[in-house]
C-alpha positions as a Markdown table, in Angstrom:
| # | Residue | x | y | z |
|---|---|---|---|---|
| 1 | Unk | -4.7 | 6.0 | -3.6 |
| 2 | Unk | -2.2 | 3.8 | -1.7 |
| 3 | Unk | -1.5 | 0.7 | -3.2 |
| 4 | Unk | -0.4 | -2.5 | -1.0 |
| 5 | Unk | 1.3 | -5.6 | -1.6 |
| 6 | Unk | -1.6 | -7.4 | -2.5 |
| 7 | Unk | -2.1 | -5.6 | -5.5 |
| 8 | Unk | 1.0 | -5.4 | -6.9 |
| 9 | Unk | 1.7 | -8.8 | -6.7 |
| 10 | Unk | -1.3 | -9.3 | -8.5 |
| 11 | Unk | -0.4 | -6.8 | -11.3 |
| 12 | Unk | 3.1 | -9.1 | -11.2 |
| 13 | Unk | 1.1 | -11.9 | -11.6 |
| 14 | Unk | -0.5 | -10.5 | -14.7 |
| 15 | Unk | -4.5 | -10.9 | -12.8 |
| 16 | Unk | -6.5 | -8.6 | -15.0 |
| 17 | Unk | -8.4 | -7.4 | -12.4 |
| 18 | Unk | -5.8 | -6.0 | -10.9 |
| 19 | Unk | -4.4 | -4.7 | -14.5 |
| 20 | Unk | -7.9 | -3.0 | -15.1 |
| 21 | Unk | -8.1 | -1.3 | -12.0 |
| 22 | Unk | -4.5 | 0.2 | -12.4 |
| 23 | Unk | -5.2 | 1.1 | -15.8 |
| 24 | Unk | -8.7 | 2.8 | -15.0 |
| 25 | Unk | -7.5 | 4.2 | -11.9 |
| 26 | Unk | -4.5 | 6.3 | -14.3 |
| 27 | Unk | -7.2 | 6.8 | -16.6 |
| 28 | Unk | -8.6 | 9.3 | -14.8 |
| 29 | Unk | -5.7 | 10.6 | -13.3 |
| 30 | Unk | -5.5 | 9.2 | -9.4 |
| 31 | Unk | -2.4 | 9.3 | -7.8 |
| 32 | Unk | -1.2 | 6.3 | -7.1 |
| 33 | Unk | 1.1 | 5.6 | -4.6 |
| 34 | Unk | 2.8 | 2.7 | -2.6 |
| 35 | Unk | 6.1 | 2.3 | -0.1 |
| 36 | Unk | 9.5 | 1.0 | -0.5 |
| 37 | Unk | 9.1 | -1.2 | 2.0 |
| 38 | Unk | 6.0 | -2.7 | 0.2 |
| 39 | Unk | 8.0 | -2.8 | -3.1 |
| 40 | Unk | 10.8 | -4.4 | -1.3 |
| 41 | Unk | 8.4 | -7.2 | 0.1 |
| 42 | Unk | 7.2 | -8.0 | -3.0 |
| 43 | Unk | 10.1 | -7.7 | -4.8 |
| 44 | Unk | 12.0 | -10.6 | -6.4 |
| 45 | Unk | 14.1 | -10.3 | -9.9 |
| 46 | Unk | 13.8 | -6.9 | -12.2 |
| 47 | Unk | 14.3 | -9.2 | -14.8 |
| 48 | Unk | 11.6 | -11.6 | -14.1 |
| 49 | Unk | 9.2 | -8.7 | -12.9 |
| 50 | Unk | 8.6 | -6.6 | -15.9 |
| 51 | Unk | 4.8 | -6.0 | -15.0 |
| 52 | Unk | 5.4 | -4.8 | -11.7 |
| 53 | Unk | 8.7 | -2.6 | -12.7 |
| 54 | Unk | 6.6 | -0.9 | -15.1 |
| 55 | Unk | 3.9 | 0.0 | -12.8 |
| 56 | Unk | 6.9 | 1.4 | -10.4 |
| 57 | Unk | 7.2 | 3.8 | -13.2 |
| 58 | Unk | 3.4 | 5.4 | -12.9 |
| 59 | Unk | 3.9 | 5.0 | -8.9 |
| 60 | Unk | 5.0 | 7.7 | -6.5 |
| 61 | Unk | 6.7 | 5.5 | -4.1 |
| 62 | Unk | 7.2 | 7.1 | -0.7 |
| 63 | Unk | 10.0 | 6.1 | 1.3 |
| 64 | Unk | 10.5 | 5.0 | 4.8 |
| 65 | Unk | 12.0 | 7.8 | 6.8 |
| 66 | Unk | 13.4 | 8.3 | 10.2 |
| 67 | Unk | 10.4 | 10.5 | 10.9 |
| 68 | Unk | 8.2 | 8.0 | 10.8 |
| 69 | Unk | 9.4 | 5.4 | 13.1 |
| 70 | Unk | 7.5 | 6.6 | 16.3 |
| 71 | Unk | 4.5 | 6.9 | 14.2 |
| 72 | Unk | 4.9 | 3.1 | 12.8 |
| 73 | Unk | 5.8 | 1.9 | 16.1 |
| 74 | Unk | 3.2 | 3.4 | 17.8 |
| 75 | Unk | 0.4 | 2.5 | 15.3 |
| 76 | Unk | 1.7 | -1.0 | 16.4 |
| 77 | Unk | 2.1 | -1.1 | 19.5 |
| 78 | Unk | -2.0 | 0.4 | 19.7 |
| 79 | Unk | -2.8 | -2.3 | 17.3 |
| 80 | Unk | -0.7 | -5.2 | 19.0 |
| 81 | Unk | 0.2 | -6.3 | 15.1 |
| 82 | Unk | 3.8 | -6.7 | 14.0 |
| 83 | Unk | 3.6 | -5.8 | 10.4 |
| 84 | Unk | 6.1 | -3.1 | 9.6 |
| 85 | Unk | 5.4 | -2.8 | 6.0 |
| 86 | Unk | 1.2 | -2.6 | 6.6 |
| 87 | Unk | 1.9 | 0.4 | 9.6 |
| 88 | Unk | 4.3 | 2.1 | 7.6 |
| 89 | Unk | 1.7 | 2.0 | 4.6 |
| 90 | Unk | -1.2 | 3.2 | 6.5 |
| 91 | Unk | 1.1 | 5.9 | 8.6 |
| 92 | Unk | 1.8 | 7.1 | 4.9 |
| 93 | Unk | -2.0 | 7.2 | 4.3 |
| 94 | Unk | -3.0 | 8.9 | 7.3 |
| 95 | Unk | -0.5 | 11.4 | 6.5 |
| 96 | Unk | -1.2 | 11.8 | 2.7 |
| 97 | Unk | -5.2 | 11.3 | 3.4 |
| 98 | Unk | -5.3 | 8.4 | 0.8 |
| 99 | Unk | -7.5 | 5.9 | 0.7 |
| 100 | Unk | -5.6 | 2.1 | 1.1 |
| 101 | Unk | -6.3 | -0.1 | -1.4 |
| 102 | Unk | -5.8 | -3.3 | -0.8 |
| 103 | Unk | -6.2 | -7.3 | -0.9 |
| 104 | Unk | -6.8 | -7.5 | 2.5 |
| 105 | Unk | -9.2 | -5.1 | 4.8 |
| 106 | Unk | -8.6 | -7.3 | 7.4 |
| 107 | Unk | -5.0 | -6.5 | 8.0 |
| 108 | Unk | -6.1 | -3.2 | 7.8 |
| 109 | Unk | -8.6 | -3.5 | 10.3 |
| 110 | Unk | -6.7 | -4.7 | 12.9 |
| 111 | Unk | -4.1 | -1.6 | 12.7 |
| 112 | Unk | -7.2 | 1.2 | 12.6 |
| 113 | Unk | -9.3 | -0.9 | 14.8 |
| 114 | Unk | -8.0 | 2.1 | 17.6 |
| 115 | Unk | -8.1 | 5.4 | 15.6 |
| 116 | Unk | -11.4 | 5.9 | 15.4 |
| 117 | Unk | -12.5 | 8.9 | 13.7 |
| 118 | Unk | -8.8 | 9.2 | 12.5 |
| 119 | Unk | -9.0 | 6.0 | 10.3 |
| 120 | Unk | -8.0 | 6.3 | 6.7 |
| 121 | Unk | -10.4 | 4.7 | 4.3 |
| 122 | Unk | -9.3 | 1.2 | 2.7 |
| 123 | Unk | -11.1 | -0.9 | 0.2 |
| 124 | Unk | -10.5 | -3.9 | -1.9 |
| 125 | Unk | -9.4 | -3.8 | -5.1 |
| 126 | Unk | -11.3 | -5.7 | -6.7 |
């Protein structure tokens, strides 16, 4: 699983919810997984932002590479969104085959409106 924004600002936040999925989800031993870009959009102070630096720990976060520009751009352009940090997220879920979780399907649904039988699955955390 691919974790957005939306979530870890809720596990930041300290929204059970959130805390419960997490902590079920590494129960059973999913791979979770986010961007750097998405950490970097949520990210604030280390030192106000235990909560979320902890869950960084338990997180493969995948970085943004030159690779995957065309790919982000592309997804974009098809899309006619401007979200970097939500294309380079779902690029990385195409390419890993994970499902998105998020706090938002409708961002999501704009970007995968054009992919068709290529769009990665996404549900809501909660």
């Amino acid at each position: 699983m691919i974790l957005d924004a939306g979530v870890l600002v809720a596990i930041d936040r300290d929204e059970p919810a959130a805390k419960d999925f997490v902590e079920a989800a590494l129960q059973v031993g999913e791979a979770l997984r986010t961007t750097a870009p998405t950490v970097a959009q949520v990210w604030r102070d280390g030192s106000r932002q235990a909560r979320l630096s902890r869950l960084l720990g338990a997180l493969d976060v995948r970085p943004f590479t030159a690779t995957q520009i065309s790919p982000v751009g592309t997804l974009l352009r098809h899309s006619g969104t401007s979200d970097v940090v939500d294309a380079h997220l779902l690029a990385c879920a195409i390419h890993l085959d994970d499902i998105i979780i998020t706090s938002d399907l409708d961002d999501f649904a704009r970007l995968t409106a054009h992919l068709g039988e290529a769009e990665p699955r996404a549900r809501h955390w909660h």
